[in-house]
C-alpha positions in Angstrom: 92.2 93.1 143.3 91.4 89.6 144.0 89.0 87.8 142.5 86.9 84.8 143.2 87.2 81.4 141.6 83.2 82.0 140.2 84.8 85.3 138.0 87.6 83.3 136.7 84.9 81.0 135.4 82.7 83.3 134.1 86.0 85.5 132.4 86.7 82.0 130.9 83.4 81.3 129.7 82.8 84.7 128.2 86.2 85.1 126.3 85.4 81.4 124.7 82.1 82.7 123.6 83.3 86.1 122.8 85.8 85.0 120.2 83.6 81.8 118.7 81.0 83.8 117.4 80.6 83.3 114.0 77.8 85.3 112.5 78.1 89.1 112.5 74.4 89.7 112.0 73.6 90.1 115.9 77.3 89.5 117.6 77.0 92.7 119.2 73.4 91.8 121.0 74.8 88.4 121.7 77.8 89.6 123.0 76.2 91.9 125.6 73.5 89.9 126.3 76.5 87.7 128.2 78.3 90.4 129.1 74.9 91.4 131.0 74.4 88.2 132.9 78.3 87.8 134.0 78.1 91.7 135.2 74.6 91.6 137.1 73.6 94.7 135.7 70.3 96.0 135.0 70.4 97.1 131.5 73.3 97.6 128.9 74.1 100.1 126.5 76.2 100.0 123.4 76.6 101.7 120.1 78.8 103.8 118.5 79.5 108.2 119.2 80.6 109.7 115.7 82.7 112.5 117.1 82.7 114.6 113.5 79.3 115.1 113.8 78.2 114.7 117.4 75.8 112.0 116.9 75.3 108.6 118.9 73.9 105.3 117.6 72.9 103.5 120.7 71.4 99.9 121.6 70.0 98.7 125.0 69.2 95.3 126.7 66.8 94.4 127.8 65.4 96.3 125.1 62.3 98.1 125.2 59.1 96.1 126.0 55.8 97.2 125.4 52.9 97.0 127.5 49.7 94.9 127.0 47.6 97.3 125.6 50.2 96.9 122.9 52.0 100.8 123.7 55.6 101.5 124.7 57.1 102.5 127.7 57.8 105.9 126.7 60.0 107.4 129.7 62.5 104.0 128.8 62.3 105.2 125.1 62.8 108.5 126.1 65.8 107.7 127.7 67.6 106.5 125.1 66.8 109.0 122.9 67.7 112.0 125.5 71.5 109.8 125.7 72.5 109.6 122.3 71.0 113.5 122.1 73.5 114.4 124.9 76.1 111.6 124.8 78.6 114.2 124.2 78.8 115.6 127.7 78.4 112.4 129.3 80.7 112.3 132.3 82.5 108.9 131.7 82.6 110.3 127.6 84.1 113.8 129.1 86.2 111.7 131.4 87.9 109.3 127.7 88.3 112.0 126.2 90.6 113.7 128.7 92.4 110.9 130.0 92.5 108.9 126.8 91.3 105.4 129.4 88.9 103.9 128.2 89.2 100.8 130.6 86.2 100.5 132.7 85.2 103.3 135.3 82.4 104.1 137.3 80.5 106.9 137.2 80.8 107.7 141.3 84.8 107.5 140.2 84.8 110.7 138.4 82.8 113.1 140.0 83.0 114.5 143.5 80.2 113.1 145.6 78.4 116.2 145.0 78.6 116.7 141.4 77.7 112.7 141.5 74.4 113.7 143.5 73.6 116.4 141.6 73.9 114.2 138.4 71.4 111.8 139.4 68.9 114.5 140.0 69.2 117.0 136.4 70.2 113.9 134.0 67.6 113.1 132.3 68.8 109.6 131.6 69.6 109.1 134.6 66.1 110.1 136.1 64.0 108.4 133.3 65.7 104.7 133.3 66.6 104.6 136.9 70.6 104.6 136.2 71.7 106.2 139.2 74.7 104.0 138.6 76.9 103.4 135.3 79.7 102.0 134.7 81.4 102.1 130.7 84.4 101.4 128.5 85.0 103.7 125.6 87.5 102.7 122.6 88.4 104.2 119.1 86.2 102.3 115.9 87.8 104.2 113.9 89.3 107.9 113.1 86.5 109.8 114.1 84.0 107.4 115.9 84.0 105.6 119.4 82.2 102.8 120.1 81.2 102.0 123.9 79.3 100.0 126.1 78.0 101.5 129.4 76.3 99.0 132.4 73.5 100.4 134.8 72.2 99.9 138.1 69.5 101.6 140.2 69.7 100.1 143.5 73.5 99.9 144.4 76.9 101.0 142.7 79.3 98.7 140.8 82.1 97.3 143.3 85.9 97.6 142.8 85.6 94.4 141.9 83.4 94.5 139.1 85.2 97.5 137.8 88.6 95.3 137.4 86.6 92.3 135.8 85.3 94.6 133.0 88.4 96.3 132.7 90.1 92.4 132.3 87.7 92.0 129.7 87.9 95.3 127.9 91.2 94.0 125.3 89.1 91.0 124.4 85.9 93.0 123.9 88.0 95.5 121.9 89.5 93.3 119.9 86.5 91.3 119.2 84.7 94.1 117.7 87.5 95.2 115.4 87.6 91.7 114.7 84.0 91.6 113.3 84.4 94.5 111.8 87.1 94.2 109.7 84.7 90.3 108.6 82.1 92.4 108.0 84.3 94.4 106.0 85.8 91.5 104.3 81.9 89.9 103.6 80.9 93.3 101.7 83.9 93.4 99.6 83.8 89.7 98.8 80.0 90.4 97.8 81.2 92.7 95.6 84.1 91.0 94.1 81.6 88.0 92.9 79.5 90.8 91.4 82.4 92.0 89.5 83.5 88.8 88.4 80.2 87.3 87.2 79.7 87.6 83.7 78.6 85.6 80.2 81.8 84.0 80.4 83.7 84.4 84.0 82.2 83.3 87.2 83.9 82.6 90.6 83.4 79.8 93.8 84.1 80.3 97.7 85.6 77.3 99.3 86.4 76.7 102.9 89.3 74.7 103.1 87.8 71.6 103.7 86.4 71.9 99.8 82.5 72.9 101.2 81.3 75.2 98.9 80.5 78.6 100.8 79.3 80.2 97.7 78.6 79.6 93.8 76.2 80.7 91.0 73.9 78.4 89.2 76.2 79.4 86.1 79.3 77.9 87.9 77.7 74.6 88.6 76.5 74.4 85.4 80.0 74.6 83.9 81.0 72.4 86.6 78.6 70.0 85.5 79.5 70.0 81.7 83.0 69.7 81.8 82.9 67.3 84.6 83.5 63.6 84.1 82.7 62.7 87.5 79.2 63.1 89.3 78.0 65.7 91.6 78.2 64.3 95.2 75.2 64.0 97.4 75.6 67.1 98.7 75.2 70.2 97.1 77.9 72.1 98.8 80.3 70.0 97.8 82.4 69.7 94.2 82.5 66.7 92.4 85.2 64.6 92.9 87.3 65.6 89.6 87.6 69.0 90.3 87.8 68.7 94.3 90.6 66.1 94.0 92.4 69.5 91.9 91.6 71.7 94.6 93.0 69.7 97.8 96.2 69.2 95.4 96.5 73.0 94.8 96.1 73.8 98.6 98.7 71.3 99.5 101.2 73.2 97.5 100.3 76.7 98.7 100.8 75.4 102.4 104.5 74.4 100.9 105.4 77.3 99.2 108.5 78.8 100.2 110.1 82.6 99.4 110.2 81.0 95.6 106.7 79.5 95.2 106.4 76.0 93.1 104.1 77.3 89.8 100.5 76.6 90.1 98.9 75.9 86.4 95.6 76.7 86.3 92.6 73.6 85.7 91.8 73.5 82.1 89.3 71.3 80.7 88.5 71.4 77.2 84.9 70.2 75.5 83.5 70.5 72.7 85.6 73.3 70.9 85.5 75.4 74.4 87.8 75.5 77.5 87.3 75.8 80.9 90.3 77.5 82.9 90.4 77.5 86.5 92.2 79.4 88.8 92.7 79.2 92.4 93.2 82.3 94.8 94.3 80.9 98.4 93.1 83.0 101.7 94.1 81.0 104.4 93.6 83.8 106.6 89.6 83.8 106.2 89.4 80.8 104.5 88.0 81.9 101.7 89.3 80.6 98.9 88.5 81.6 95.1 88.1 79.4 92.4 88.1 82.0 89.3 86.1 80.5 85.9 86.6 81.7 82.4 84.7 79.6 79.7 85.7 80.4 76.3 86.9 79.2 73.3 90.0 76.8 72.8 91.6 79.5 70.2 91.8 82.5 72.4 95.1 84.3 73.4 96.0 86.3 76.0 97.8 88.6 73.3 94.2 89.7 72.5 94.7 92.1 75.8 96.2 93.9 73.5 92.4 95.4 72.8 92.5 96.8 76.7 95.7 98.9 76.3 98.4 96.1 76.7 101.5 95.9 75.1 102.7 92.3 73.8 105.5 91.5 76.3 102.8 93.2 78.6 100.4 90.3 77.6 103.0 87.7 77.9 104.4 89.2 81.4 101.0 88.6 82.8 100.6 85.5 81.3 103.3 84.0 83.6 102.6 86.0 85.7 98.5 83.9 86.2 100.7 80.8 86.4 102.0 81.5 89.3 105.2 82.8 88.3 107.6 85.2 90.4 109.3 88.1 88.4 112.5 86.7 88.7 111.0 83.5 86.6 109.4 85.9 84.5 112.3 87.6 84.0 114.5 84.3 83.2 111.9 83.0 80.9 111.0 86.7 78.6 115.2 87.6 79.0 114.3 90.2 81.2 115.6 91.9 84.3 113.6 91.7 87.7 113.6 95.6 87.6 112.3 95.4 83.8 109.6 92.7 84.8 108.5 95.1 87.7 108.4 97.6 85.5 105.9 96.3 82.7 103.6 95.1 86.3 103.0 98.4 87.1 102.2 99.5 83.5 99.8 96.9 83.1 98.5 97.6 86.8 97.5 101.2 86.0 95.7 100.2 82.5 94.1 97.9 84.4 93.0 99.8 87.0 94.1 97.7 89.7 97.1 97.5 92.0 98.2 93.8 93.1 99.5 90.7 91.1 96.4 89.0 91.9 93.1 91.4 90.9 95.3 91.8 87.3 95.3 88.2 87.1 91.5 88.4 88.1 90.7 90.9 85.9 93.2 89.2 82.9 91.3 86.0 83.1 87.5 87.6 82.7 88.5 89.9 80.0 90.2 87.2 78.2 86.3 85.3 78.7 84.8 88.3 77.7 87.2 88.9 74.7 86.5 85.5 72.9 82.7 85.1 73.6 
């Protein structure tokens, strides 16, 4: 299939746009909104067919339009309603699931020119939004739903050529949507991880990489404030300058670390009879970096974990452990095997309730807060 410098362009241009967007509130209308222009159709619809229970979710551009009395166009609404009612015996859904190819195909494609005719004249889709002609791409969201996108036309039929440029764009569409999902994913689980950590005495910041502050409470720049000896920039996404000069120091040793990471002690500032410890988790993967805050006093210990079911050499394995430690240092340091430093991780993982290095460290650092209020 050959196509013309003009597709190449508008492939190009789409792909860019496809994998810049940012914001996951309305990436999906955005995303066919362009997909629309680039594919001449007349309207396109998207959603998502949960298998399990036979029930579609279903979008549509242009979307409906009411008249100027102020009332709907109730065949188009209609429409929509009848296809997510039937989706299930769709042809070009019956066609997926037998062939398991979900690239792009045309309705005409697979159906004998009869059973084609005869579909255009009992669908009620079909009838009701003048789609005589489809075109779709089906692909797994997740175990039991499938998310897909189907272009219409009343006048004329999708070429052979439109068919491939879909199908060219159909990896980069898939992957784009997994893509946002998993973000959005990540967004609700962040959300709830700052709930989790907020407390009297334990609160958490969101950096980007470039030390803007995605995200803080008024109680974090408060303590900010008051253990600060430098003022607040300008700008109030930004840290002042003695904590921010901490952080870009921190991130240059992550990007260094080897197989044995260099330790990373944690900011502590003390005041007036209380401390301030910060603690930086790197994601350079979303970056979306944490900066955990305990505020407590100067006294406390983190053998006073022994109050949430840890042993001493528990306390002091996850002590070293918060400083960035591997279990080999551990180990060298408490005259310990690897194997016995393991070991006492997993106790303290399941008293904890957690199952990595870094929410027991997380979790470690709030209840010490909490602890010594």
């Amino acid at each position: 299939m050959r196509f013309t410098g003009r597709d190449f362009a508008d492939v190009l241009d789409f792909v860019r746009d496809l994998y810049d967007q940012r914001e996951l509130d309305d990436f999906a209308d955005r995303t066919m909104g362009s997909l629309l222009r680039i594919t001449s159709a007349d309207r396109i619809i998207y959603g998502d067919f949960n298998v399990e229970r036979q029930a579609a979710r279903l979008s549509m551009q242009p979307s409906v339009v009411k008249d100027q009395d102020g009332t709907v166009d109730g065949a188009v609404n209609g429409a929509l309603s009848g296809l997510e009612r039937d989706f299930g015996t769709h042809p070009l859904y019956r066609y997926y699931l037998q062939t398991g190819d979900g690239r792009a195909h045309k309705i005409s494609q697979v159906m004998t020119k009869s059973q084609f005719q005869r579909h255009g004249q009992r669908d009620e889709f079909a009838r009701q939004l003048g789609a005589k002609f489809q075109m779709g791409i089906f692909f797994a969201a997740g175990p039991t739903v499938v998310t897909t996108i189907l272009l219409t036309r009343s006048r004329r039929d999708f070429s052979d050529r439109e068919c491939a440029l879909l199908s060219t764009l159909c990896p980069h569409l898939v992957q784009a949507f997994r893509n946002t999902a998993s973000l959005s994913r990540f967004c609700r689980n962040m959300d709830e991880l700052v709930e989790m950590l907020e407390g009297p005495t334990s609160s958490v910041i969101v950096l980007a990489g470039n030390g803007r502050v995605k995200r803080w409470t008024e109680q974090a720049r408060t303590w900010i404030a008051q253990y600060c000896r430098t003022p607040f920039p300008a700008g109030e996404n930004r840290l002042p300058d003695c904590f921010a000069e901490w952080y870009r120091c921190q991130l240059t040793l992550v990007a260094q670390e080897t197989l044995a990471p260099p330790a990373r002690e944690p900011l502590v500032v003390d005041k007036s009879g209380r401390q301030l410890t910060v603690q930086l988790i790197p994601d350079y993967f979303r970056d979306e970096h944490l900066l955990l805050l305990n505020e407590k006093r100067r006294d406390s210990s983190w053998h006073s974990l022994a109050e949430y079911g840890l042993t001493p050499r528990e306390s002091e394995v996850l002590a070293w452990v918060a400083k960035g430690k591997t279990n080999a240092e551990v180990g060298a340091i408490l005259q310990l095997s690897g194997r016995t430093v393991q070991k006492h991780l997993e106790h303290i993982y399941q008293k904890l309730g957690v199952e990595t290095r870094t929410t027991a460290t997380v979790c470690a650092l709030k209840m010490l807060g909490i602890s010594n209020h």
